[in-house]
C-alpha positions in Angstrom: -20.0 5.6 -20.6 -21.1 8.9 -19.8 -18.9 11.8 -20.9 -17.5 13.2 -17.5 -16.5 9.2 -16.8 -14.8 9.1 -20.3 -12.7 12.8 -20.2 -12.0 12.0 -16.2 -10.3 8.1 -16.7 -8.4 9.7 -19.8 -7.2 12.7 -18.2 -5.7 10.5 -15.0 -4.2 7.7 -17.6 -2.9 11.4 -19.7 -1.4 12.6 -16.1 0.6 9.2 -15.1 -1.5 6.7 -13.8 -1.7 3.5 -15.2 -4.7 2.1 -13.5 -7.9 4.0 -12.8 -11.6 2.6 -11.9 -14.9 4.2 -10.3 -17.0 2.3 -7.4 -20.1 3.9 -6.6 -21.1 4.6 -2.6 -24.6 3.8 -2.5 -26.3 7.0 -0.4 -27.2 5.1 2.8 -26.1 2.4 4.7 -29.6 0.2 4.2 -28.5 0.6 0.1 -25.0 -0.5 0.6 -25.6 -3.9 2.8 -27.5 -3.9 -0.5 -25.5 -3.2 -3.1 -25.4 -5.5 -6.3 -21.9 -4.7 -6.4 -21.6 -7.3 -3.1 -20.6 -4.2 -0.9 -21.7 -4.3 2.6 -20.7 -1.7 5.3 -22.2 -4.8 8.2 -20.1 -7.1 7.2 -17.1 -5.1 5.8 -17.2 -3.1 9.5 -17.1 -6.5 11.0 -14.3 -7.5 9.7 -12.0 -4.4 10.2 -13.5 -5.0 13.9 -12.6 -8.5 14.1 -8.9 -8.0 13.2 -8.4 -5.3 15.5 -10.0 -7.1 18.1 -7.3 -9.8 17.6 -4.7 -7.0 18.0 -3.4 -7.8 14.7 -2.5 -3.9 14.3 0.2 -4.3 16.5 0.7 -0.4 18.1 -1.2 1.1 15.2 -3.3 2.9 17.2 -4.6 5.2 14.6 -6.2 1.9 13.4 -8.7 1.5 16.0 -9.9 4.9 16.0 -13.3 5.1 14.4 -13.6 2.2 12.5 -17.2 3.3 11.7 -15.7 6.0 9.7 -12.6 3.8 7.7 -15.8 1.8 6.8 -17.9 4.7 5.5 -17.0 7.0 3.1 -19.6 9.3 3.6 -18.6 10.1 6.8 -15.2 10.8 5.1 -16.9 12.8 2.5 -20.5 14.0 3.1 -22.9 13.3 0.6 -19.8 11.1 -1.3 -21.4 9.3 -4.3 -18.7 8.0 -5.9 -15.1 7.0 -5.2 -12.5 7.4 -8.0 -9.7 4.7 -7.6 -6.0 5.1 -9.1 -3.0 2.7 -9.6 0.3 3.9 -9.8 2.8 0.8 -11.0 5.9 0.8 -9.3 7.5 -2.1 -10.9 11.0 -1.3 -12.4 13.3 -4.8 -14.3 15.9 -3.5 -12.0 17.5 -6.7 -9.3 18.2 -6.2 -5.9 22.0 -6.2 -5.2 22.1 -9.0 -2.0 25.3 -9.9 -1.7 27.0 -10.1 1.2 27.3 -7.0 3.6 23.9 -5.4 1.8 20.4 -5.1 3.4 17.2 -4.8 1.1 14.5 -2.7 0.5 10.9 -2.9 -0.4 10.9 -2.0 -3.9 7.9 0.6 -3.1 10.7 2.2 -1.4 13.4 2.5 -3.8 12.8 6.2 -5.5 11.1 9.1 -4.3 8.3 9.0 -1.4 5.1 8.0 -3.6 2.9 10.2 -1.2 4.8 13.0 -3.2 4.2 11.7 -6.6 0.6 11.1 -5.9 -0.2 14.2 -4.6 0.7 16.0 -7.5 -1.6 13.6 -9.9 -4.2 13.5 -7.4 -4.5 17.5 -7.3 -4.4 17.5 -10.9 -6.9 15.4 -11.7 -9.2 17.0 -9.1 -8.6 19.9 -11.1 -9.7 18.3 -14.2 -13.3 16.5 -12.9 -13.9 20.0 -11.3 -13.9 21.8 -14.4 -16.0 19.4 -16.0 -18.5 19.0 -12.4 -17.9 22.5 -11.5 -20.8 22.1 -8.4 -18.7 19.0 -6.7 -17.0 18.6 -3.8 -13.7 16.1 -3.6 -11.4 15.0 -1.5 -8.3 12.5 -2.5 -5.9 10.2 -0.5 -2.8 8.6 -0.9 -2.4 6.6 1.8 -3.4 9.0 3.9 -6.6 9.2 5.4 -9.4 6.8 6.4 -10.0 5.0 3.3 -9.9 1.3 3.4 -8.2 1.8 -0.5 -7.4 -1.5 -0.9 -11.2 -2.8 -0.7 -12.5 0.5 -2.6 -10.0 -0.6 -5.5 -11.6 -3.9 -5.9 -14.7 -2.4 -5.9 -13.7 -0.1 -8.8 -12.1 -3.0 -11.2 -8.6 -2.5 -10.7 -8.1 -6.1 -9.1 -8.8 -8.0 -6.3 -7.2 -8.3 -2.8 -5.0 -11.3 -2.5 -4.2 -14.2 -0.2 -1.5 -11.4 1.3 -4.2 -9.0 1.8 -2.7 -6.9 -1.1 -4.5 -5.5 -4.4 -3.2 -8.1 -7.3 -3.7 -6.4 -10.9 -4.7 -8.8 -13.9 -2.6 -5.9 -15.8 0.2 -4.9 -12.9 0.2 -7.9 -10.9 1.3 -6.9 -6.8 3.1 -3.7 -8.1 -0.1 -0.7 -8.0 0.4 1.8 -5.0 -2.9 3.2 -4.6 -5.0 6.6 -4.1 -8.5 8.1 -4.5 -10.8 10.7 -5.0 -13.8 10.3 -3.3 -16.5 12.8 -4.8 -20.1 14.1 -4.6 -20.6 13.4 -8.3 -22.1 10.1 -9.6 -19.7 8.7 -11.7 -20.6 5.4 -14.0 -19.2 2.6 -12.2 -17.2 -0.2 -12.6 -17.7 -3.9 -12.3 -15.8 -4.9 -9.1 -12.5 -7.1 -9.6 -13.1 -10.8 -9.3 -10.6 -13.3 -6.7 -8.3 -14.9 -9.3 -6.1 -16.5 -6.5 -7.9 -19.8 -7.1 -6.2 -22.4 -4.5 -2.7 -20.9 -4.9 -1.2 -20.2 -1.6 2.1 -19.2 -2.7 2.4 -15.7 -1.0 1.1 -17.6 2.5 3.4 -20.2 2.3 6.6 -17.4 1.3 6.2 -15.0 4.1 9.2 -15.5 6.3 7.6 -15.3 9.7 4.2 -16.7 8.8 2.8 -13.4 9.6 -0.4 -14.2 7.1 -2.4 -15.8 10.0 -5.0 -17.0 7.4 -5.7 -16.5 3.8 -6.5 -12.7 3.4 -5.4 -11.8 6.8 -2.6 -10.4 7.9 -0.9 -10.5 11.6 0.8 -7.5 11.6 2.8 -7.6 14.5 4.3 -10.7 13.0 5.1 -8.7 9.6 8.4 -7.8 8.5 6.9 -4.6 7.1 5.4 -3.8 10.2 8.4 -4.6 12.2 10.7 -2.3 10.3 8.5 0.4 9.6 5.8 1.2 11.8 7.2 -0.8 15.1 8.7 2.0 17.6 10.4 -0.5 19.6 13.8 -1.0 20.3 15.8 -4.6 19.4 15.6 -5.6 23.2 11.9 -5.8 22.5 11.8 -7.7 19.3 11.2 -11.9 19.7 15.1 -13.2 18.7 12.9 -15.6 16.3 11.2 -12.2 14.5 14.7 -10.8 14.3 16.4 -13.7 12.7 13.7 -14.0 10.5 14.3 -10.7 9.2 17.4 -11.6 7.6 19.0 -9.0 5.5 15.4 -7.0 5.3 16.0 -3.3 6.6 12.9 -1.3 5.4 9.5 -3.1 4.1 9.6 -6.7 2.4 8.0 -8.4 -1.1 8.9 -12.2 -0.7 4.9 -12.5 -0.7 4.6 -10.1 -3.5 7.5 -11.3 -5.4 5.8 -15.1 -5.6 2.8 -14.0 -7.2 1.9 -15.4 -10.2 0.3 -12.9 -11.9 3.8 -10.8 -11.5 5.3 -12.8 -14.4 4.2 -10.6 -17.2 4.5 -6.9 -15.2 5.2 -4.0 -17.3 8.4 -2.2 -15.8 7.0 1.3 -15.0 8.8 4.8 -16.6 7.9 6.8 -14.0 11.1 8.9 -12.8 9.5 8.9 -9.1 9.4 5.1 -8.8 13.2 4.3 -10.4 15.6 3.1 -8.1 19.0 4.7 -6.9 21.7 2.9 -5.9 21.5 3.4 -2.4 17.7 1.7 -2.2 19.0 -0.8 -4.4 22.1 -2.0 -3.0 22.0 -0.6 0.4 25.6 -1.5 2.5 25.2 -1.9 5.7 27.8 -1.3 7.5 27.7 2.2 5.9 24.0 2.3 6.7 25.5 1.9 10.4 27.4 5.2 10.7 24.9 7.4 9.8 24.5 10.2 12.4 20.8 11.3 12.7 21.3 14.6 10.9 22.7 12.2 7.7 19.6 9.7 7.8 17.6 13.1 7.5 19.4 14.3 4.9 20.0 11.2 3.2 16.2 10.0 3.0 14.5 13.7 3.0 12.4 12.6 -0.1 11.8 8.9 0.4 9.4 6.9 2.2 12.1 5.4 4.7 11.9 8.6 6.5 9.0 6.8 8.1 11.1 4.0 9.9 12.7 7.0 11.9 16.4 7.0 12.2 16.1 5.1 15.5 14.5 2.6 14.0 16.5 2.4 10.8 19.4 1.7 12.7 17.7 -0.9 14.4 16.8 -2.6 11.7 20.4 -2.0 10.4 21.7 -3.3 13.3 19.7 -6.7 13.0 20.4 -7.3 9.9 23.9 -7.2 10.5 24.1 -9.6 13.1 21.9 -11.9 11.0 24.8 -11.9 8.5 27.6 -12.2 11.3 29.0 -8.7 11.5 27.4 -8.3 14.8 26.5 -10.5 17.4 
């Protein structure tokens, strides 16, 4: 291992992250329908084509726009050699509290917004590989920018996308939230992560609204996470099946996380961004409810349910209660 590769992957372990890997962008598109690493653009292009052409991303509009780009990280990055993936484990021993009158939360969603935490680490450890390749040129995302992360991380080591379309970790199982660094400098590379999922189908056959339309595709517009996050609409809009399906869930869902095997053994993570409070973790409903719009803002300034939009919190709020038989 060369040394930048060596100092860089200690330095981002040193600053927080538990997971970091390097896949290398072959310089043109010829070299990567090559690559020994199985990379193609064709057929990787194709298939972010395909689903959008089912309308799979729902009102996601910002998915359709240039899928060349999402595809090609060198039209992200100019000259971009190598793409520095990170893992951030978000799994904490704590249980969600579901009794009666309480709604749940994704788990991603239970401490502070992860774009925050990331960005921080991210910056950092741009810092670091600059000082050691002060002539390169960077560029890093958390969730953020046209970078199909999910597929880059596979390519770097640090798992494989599953049967839900998420990265699985041998190490972390479903629980990595995921950034990158893409970078002019040629990093040495890591082998690509291997599909583990074997013929399990336990995620597929635990999503509540069947909203994995085949094994490693995802129906969005069937998704709870979707539904209750990105989805503008109002409840009028929403199938009555969709909403009773829901249940209790009022921002995000895991039931095809939670399933996965390769969960069992997950290290609970100490980092203070990703710990719970007792809001995310046992959130009432009914005092969920009477939040004005000025509250929800205040209330979830620094969390990633921001994103629902209070309209939409209360919606899903709303739905939930009904589904428990405060509101009909």
């Amino acid at each position: 291992m060369s040394s930048t590769t060596r100092l860089l992957k200690q330095a981002a372990l040193d600053q927080g992250f538990h997971a970091v890997g390097i896949a290398h962008v072959p310089s043109s598109t010829t070299d990567r329908d090559c690559s020994p690493s199985g990379y193609s653009h064709t057929n990787l292009l194709d298939r972010l084509q395909s689903w959008l052409t089912q309308g799979y991303h729902g009102t996601m509009e910002w998915m359709r726009r240039t899928p060349e780009r999402r595809t090609d990280p060198t039209q992200v990055l100019p000259h971009c050699r190598s793409i520095i993936a990170l893992g951030l484990n978000y799994w904490t021993d704590n249980v969600p509290d579901e009794r009666p009158g309480n709604g749940r939360i994704a788990r991603y969603a239970w401490g502070e917004d992860y774009h925050r935490v990331f960005k921080k680490k991210l910056k950092q450890l741009e810092r670091v590989l600059k000082s050691l390749e002060p002539n390169c040129v960077t560029r890093s995302y958390a969730d953020t920018g046209p970078v199909m992360e999910k597929f880059w991380a596979q390519q770097a080591g640090l798992g494989w996308i599953g049967k839900h379309s998420n990265l699985v970790s041998p190490a972390f199982g479903s629980w990595l939230l995921l950034g990158e660094i893409l970078t002019t400098v040629e990093l040495e590379a890591d082998e690509p992560g291997t599909d583990l999922c074997g013929t399990c189908t336990l995620c597929v056959q635990a999503c509540p609204t069947g909203a994995i339309a085949e094994p490693y595709v995802v129906d969005a517009t069937q998704c709870i996470s979707y539904l209750t996050i990105e989805y503008r609409g109002d409840r009028a809009s929403l199938d009555k099946t969709l909403q009773t399906r829901m249940g209790n869930r009022i921002f995000g869902c895991d039931d095809c996380l939670d399933v996965c095997p390769y969960n069992a053994f997950a290290p609970a993570t100490h980092e203070p961004g990703m710990q719970p409070t007792d809001l995310t973790q046992r959130p009432n409903l009914s005092q969920l409810s009477a939040l004005s719009e000025e509250n929800f803002s205040r209330t979830f300034a620094h969390s990633p349910i921001r994103r629902a939009k209070f309209s939409g919190f209360q919606r899903n709020v709303t739905i939930a209660l009904a589904n428990q038989g405060s509101l009909r």
